[in-house]
Biotite code that builds the C-alpha atoms (Angstrom):
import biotite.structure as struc

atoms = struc.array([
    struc.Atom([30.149, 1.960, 0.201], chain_id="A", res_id=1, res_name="UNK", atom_name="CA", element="C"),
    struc.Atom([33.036, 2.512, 2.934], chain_id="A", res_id=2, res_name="UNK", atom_name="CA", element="C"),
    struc.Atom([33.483, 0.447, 5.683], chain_id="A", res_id=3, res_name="UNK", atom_name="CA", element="C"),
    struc.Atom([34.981, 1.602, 8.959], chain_id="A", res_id=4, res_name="UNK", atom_name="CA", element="C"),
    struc.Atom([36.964, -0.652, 10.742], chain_id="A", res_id=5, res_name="UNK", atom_name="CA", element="C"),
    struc.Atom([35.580, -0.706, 14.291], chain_id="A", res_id=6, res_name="UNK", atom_name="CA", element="C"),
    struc.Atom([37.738, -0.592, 17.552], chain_id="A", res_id=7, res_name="UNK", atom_name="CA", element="C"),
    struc.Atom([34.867, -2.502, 19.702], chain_id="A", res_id=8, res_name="UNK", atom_name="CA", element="C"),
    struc.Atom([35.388, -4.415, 23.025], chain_id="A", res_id=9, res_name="UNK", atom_name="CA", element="C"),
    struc.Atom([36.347, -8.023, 22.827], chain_id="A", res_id=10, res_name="UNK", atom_name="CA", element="C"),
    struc.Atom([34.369, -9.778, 25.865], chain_id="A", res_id=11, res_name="UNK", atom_name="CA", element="C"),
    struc.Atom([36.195, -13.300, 25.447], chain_id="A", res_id=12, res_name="UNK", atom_name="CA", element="C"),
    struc.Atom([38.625, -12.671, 28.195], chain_id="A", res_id=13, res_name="UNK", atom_name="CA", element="C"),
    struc.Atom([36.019, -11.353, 30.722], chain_id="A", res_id=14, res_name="UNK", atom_name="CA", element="C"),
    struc.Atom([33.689, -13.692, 32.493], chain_id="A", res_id=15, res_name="UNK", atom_name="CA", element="C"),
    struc.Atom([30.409, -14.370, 31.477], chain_id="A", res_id=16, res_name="UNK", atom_name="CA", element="C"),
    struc.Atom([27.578, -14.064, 33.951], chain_id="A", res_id=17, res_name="UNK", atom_name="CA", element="C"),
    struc.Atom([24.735, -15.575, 33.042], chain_id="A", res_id=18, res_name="UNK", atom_name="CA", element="C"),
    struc.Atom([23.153, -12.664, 30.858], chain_id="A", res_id=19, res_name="UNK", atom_name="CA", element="C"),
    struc.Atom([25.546, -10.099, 31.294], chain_id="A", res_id=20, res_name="UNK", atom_name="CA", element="C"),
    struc.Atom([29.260, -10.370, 30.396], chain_id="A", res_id=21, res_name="UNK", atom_name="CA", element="C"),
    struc.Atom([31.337, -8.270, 32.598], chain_id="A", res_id=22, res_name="UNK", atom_name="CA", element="C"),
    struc.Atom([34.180, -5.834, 32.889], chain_id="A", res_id=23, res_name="UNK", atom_name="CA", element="C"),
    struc.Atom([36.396, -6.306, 35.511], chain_id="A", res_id=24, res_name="UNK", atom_name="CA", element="C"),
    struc.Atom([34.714, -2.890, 37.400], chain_id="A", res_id=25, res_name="UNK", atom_name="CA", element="C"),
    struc.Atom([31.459, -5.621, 36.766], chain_id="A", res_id=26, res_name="UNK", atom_name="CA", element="C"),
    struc.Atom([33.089, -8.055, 38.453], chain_id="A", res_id=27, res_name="UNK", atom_name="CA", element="C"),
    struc.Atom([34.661, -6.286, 41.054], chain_id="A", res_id=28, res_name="UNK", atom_name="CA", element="C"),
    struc.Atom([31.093, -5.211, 42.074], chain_id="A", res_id=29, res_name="UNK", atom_name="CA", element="C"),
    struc.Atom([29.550, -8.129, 41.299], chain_id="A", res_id=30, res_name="UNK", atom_name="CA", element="C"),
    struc.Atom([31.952, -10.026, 43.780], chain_id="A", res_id=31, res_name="UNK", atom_name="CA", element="C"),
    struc.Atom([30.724, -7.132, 46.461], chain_id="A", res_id=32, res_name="UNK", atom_name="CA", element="C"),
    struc.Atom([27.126, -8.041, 45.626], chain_id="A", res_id=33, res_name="UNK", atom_name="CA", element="C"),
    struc.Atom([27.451, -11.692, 45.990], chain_id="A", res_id=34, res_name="UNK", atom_name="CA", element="C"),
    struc.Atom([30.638, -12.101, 48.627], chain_id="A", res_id=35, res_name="UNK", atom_name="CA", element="C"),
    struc.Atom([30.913, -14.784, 46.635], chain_id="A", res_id=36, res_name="UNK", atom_name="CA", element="C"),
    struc.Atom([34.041, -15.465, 43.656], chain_id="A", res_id=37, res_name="UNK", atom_name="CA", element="C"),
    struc.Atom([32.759, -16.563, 40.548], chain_id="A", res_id=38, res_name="UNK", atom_name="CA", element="C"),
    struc.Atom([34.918, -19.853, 40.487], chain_id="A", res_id=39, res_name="UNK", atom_name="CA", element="C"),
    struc.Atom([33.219, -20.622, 43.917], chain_id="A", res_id=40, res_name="UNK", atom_name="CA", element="C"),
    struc.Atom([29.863, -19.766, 42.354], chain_id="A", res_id=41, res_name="UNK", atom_name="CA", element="C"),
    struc.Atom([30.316, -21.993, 39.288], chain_id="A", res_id=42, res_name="UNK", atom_name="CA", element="C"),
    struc.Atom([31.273, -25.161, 41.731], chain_id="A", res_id=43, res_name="UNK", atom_name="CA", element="C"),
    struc.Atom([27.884, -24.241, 43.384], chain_id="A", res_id=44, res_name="UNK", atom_name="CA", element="C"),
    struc.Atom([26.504, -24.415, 39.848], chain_id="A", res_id=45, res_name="UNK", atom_name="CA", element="C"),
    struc.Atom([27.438, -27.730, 38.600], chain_id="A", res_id=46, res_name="UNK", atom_name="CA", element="C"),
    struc.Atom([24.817, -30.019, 39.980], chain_id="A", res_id=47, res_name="UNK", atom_name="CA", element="C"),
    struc.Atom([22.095, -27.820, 37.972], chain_id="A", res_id=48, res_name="UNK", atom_name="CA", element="C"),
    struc.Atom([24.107, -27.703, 34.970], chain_id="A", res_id=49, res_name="UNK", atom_name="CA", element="C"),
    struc.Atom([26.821, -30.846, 34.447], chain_id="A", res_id=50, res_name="UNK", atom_name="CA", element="C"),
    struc.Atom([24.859, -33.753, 33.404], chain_id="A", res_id=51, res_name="UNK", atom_name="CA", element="C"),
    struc.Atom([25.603, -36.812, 35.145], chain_id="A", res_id=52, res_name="UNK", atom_name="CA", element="C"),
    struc.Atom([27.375, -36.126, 38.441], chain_id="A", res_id=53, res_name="UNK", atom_name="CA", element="C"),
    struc.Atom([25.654, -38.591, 40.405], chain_id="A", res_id=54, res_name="UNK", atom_name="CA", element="C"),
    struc.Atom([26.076, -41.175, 37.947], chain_id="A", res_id=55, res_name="UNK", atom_name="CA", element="C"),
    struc.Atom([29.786, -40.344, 38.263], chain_id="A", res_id=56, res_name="UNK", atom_name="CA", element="C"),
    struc.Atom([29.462, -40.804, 42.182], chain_id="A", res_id=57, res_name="UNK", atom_name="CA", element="C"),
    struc.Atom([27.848, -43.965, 41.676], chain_id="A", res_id=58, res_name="UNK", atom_name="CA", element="C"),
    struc.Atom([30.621, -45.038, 39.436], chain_id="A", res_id=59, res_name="UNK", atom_name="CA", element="C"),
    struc.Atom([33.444, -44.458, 41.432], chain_id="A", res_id=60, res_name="UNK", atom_name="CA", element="C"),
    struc.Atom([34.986, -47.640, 43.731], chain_id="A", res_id=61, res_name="UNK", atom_name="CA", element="C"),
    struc.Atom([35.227, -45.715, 46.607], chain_id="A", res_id=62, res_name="UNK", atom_name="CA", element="C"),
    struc.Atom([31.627, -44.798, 47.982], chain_id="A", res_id=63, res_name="UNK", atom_name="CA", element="C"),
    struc.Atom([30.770, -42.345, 50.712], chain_id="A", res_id=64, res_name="UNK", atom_name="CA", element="C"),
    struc.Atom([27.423, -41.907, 52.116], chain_id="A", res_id=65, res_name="UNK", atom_name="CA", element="C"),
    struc.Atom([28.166, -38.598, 52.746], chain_id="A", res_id=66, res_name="UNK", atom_name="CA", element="C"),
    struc.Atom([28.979, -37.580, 49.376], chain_id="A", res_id=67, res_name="UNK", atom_name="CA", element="C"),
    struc.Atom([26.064, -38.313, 48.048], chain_id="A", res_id=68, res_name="UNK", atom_name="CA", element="C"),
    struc.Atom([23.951, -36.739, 50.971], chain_id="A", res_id=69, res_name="UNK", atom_name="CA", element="C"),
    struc.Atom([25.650, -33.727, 49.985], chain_id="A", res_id=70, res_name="UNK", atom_name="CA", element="C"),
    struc.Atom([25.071, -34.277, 46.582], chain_id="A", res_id=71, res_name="UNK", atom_name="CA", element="C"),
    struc.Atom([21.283, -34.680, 46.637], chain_id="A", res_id=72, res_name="UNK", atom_name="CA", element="C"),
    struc.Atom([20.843, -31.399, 49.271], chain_id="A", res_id=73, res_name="UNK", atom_name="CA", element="C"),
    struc.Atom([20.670, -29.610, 45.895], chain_id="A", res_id=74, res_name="UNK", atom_name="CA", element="C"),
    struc.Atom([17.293, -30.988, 45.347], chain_id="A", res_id=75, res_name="UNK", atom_name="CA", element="C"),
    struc.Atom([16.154, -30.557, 48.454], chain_id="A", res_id=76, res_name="UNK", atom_name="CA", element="C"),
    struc.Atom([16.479, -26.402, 48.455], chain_id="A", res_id=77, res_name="UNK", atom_name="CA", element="C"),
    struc.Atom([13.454, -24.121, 49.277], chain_id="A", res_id=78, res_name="UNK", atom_name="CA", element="C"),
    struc.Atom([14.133, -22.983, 45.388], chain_id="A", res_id=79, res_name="UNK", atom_name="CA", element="C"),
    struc.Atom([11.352, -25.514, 42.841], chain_id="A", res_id=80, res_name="UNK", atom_name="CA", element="C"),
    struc.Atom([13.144, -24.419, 39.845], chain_id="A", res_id=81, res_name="UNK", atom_name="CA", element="C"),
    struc.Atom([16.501, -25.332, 41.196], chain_id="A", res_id=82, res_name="UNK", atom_name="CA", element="C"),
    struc.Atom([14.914, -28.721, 42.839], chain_id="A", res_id=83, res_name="UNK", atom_name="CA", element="C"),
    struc.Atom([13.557, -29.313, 39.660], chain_id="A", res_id=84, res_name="UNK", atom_name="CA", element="C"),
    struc.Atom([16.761, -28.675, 37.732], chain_id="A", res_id=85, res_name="UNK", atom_name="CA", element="C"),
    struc.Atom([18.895, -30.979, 39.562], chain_id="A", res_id=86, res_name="UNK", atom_name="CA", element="C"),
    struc.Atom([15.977, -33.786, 39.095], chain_id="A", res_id=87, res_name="UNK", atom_name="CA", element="C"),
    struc.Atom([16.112, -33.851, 35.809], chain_id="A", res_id=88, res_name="UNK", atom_name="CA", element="C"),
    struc.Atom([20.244, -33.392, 35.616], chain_id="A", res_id=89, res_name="UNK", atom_name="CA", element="C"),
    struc.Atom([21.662, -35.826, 38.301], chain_id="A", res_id=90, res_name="UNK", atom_name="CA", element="C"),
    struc.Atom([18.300, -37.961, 38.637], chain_id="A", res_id=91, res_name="UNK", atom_name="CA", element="C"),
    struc.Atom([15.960, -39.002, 35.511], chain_id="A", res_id=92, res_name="UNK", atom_name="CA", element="C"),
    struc.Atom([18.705, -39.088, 32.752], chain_id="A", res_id=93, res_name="UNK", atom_name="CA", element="C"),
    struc.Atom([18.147, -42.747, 31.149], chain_id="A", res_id=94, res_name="UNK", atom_name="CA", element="C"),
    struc.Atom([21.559, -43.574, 31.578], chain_id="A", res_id=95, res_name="UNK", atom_name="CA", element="C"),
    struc.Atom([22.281, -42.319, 35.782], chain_id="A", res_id=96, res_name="UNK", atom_name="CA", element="C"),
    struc.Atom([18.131, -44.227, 36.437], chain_id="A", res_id=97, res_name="UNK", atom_name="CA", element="C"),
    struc.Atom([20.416, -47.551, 34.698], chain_id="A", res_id=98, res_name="UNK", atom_name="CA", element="C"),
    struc.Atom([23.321, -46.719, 37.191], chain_id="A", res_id=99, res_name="UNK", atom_name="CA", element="C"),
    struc.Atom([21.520, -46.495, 40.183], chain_id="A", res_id=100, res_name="UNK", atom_name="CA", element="C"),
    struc.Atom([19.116, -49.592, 39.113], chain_id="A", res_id=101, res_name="UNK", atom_name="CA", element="C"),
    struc.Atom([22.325, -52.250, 38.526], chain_id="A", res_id=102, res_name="UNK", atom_name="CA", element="C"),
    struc.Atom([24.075, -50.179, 41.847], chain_id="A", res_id=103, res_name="UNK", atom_name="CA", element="C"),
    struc.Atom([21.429, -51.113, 44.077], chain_id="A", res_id=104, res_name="UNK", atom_name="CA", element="C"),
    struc.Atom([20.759, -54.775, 42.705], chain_id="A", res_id=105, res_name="UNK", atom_name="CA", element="C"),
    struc.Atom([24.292, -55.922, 42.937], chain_id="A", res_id=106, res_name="UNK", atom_name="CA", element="C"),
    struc.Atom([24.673, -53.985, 46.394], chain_id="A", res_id=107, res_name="UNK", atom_name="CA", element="C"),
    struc.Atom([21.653, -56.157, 47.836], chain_id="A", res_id=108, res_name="UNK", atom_name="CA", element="C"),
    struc.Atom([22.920, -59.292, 46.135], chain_id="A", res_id=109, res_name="UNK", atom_name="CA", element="C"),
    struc.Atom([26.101, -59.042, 47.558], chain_id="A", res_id=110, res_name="UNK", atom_name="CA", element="C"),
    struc.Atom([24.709, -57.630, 51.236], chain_id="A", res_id=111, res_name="UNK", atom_name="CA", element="C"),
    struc.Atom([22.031, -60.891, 50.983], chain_id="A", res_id=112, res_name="UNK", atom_name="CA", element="C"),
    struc.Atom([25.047, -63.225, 50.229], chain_id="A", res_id=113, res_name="UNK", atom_name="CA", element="C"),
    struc.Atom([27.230, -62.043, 53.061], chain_id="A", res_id=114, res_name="UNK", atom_name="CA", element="C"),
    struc.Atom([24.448, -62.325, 55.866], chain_id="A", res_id=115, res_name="UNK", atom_name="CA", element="C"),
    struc.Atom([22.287, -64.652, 54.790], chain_id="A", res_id=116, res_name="UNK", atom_name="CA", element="C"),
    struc.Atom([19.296, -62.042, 54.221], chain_id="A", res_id=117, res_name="UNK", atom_name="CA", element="C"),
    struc.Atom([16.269, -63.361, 52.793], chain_id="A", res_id=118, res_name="UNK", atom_name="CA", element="C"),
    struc.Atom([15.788, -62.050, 49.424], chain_id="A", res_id=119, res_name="UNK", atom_name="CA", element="C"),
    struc.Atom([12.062, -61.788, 48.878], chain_id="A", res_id=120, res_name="UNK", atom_name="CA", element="C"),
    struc.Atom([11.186, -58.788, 47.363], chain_id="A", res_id=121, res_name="UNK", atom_name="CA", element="C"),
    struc.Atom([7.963, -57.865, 50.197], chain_id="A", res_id=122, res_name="UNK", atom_name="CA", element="C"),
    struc.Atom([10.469, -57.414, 52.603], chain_id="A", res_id=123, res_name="UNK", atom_name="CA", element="C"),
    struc.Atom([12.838, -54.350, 53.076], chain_id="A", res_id=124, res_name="UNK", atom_name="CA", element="C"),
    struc.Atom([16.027, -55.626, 51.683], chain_id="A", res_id=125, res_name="UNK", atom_name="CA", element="C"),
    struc.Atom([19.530, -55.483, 53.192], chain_id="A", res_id=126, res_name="UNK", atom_name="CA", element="C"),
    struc.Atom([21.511, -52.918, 51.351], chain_id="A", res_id=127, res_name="UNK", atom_name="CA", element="C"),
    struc.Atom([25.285, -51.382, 52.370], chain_id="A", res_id=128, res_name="UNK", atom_name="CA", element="C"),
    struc.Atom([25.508, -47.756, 54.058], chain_id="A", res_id=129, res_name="UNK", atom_name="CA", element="C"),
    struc.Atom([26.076, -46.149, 50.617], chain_id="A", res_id=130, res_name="UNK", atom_name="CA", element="C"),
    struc.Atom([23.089, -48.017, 48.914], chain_id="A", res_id=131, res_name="UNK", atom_name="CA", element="C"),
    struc.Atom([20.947, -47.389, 52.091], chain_id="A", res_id=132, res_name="UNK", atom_name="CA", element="C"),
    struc.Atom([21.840, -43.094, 51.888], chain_id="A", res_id=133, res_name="UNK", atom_name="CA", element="C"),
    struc.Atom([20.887, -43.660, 48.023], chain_id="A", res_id=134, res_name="UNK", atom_name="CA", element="C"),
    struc.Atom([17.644, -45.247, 48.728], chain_id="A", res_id=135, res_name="UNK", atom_name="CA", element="C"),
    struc.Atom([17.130, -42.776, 51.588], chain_id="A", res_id=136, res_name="UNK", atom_name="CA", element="C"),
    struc.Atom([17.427, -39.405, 49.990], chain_id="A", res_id=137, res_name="UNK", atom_name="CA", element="C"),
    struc.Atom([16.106, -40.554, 46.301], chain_id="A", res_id=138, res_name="UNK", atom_name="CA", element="C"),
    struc.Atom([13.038, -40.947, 48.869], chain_id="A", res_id=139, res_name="UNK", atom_name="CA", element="C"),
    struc.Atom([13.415, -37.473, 50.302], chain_id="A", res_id=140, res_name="UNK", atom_name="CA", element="C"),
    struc.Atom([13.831, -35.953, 47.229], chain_id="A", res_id=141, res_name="UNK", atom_name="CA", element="C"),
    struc.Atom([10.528, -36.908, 46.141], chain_id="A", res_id=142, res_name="UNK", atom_name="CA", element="C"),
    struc.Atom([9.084, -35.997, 49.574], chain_id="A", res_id=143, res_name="UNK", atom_name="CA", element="C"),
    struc.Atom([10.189, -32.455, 49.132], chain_id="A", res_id=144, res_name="UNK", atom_name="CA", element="C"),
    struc.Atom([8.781, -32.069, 45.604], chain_id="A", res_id=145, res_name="UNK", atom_name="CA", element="C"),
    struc.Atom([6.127, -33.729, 45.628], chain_id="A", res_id=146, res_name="UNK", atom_name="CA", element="C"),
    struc.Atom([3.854, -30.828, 45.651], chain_id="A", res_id=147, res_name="UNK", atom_name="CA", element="C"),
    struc.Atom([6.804, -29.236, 43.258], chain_id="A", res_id=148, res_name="UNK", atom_name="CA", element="C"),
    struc.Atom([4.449, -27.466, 40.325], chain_id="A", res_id=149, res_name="UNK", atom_name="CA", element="C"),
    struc.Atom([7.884, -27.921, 38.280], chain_id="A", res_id=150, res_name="UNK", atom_name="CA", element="C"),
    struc.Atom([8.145, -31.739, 39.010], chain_id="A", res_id=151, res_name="UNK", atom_name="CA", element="C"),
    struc.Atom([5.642, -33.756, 36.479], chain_id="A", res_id=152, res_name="UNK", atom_name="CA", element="C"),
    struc.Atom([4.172, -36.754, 37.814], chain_id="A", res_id=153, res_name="UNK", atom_name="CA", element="C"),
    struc.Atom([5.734, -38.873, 34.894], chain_id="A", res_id=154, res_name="UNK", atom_name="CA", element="C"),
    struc.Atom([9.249, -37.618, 37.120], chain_id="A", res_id=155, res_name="UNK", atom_name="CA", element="C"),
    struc.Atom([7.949, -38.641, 40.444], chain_id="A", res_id=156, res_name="UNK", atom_name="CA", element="C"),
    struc.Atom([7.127, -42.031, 38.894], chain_id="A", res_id=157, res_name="UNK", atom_name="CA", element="C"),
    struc.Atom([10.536, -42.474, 37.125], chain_id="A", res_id=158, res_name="UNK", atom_name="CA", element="C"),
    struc.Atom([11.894, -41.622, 41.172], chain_id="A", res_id=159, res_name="UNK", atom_name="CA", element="C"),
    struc.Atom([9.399, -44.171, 43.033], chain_id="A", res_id=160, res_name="UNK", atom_name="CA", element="C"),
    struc.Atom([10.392, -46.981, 40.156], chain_id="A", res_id=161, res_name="UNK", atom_name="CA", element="C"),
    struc.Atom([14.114, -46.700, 41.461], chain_id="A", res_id=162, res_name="UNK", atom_name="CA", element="C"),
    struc.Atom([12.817, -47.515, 44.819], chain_id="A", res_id=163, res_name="UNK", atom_name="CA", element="C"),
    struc.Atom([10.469, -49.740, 44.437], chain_id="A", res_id=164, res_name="UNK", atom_name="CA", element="C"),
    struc.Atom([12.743, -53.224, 44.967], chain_id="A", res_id=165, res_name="UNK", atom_name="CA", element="C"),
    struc.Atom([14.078, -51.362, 48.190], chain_id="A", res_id=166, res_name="UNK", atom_name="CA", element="C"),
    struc.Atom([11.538, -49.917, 50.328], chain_id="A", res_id=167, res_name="UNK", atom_name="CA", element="C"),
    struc.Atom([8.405, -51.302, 52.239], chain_id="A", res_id=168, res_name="UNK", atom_name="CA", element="C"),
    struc.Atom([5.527, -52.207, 49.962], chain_id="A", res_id=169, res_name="UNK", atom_name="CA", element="C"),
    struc.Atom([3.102, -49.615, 52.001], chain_id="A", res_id=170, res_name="UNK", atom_name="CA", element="C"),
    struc.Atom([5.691, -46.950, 51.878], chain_id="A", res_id=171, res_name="UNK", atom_name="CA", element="C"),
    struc.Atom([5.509, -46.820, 48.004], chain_id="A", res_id=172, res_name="UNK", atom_name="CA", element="C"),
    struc.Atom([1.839, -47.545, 47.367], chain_id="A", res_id=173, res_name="UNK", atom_name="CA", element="C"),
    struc.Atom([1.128, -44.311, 49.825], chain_id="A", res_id=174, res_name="UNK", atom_name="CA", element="C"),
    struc.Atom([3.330, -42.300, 47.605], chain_id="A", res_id=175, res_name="UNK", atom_name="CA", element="C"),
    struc.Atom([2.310, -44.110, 44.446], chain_id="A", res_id=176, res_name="UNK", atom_name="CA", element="C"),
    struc.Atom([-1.492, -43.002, 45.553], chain_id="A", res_id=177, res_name="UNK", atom_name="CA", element="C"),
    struc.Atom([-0.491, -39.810, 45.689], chain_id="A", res_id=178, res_name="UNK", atom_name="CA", element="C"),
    struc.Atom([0.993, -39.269, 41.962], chain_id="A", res_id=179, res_name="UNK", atom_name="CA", element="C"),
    struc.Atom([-1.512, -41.262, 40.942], chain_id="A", res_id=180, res_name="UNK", atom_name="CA", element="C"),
    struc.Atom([-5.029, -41.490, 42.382], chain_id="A", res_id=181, res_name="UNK", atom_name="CA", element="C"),
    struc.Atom([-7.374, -38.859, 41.351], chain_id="A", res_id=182, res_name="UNK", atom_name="CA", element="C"),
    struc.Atom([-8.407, -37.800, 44.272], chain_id="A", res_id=183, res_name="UNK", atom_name="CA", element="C"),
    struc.Atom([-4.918, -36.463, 45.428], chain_id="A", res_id=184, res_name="UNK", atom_name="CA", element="C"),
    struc.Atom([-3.790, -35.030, 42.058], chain_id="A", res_id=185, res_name="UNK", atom_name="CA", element="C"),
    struc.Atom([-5.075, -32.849, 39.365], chain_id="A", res_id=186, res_name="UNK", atom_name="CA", element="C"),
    struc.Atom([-2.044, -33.519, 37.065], chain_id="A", res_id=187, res_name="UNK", atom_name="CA", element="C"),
])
């Protein structure tokens, strides 16, 4: 048996594209297509794909509401898949549900020391700006998907528990009802 050495294409250099890997007339087009450059596109990308990004904003000393308002409009797209995607990337990983649990407790405990805010659980509790746009979108996010055929109702529970110290009582049993009595749900 001979064997031919082969003179074939070597795709390593050229940039991958989900399932296609293209030349650089691909590209080229593909940048026509899109009006978009692929570095741009793979920034766009990374809060359905990098694990942990919101953990990562949590973790940081410097915290800006409006990071992380930008941050969760990815899960608040017209696209389920994508919603869904960026739930269980930025959102239900054990680890970022841990970060955003011990974020919010300290945040309140040190809010509740500084004005004197009652700290009974019934009551809405006194959290800073960043904690507050936390709480607030974590909430939106599961308003939005809610009826999200890709979001299980084991996810939406895992969302409400991260909320539940930090909104009103009624506020989570409605949306507790909904996941959960039969009535409302199928799944």
């Amino acid at each position: 048996m001979r064997i031919q050495p082969s003179t074939s294409f070597s795709y390593k250099n050229n940039t991958s594209f989900g399932m296609a890997k293209l030349t650089t007339k691909g590209q080229e087009l593909a940048k026509q297509v899109l009006n978009v450059d692929f570095i741009d596109f793979a920034k766009l990308q990374q809060p359905y794909t990098k694990k942990g990004m919101l953990e990562d904003l949590i973790s940081k000393r410097e915290h800006d509401p409006d990071k992380i308002k930008k941050l969760f409009k990815f899960a608040t797209t017209e696209f389920e898949d994508k919603n869904a995607e960026f739930i269980r990337m930025q959102i239900l990983p054990f680890n970022t549900r841990r970060k955003i649990k011990q974020y919010l407790a300290k945040d309140h405990a040190q809010c509740a020391a500084m004005t004197g805010f009652n700290t009974d659980k019934n009551q809405c509790l006194c959290l800073t700006e960043f904690g507050t746009a936390i709480v607030e979108n974590l909430l939106n996010v599961f308003d939005v998907n809610v009826s999200n055929r890709l979001v299980s109702k084991n996810d939406g529970i895992k969302i409400l528990d991260l909320l539940r110290d930090y909104i009103p009582v009624d506020t989570l049993l409605k949306r507790t009802g909904i996941l959960t009595d039969k009535a409302y749900t199928k799944r």
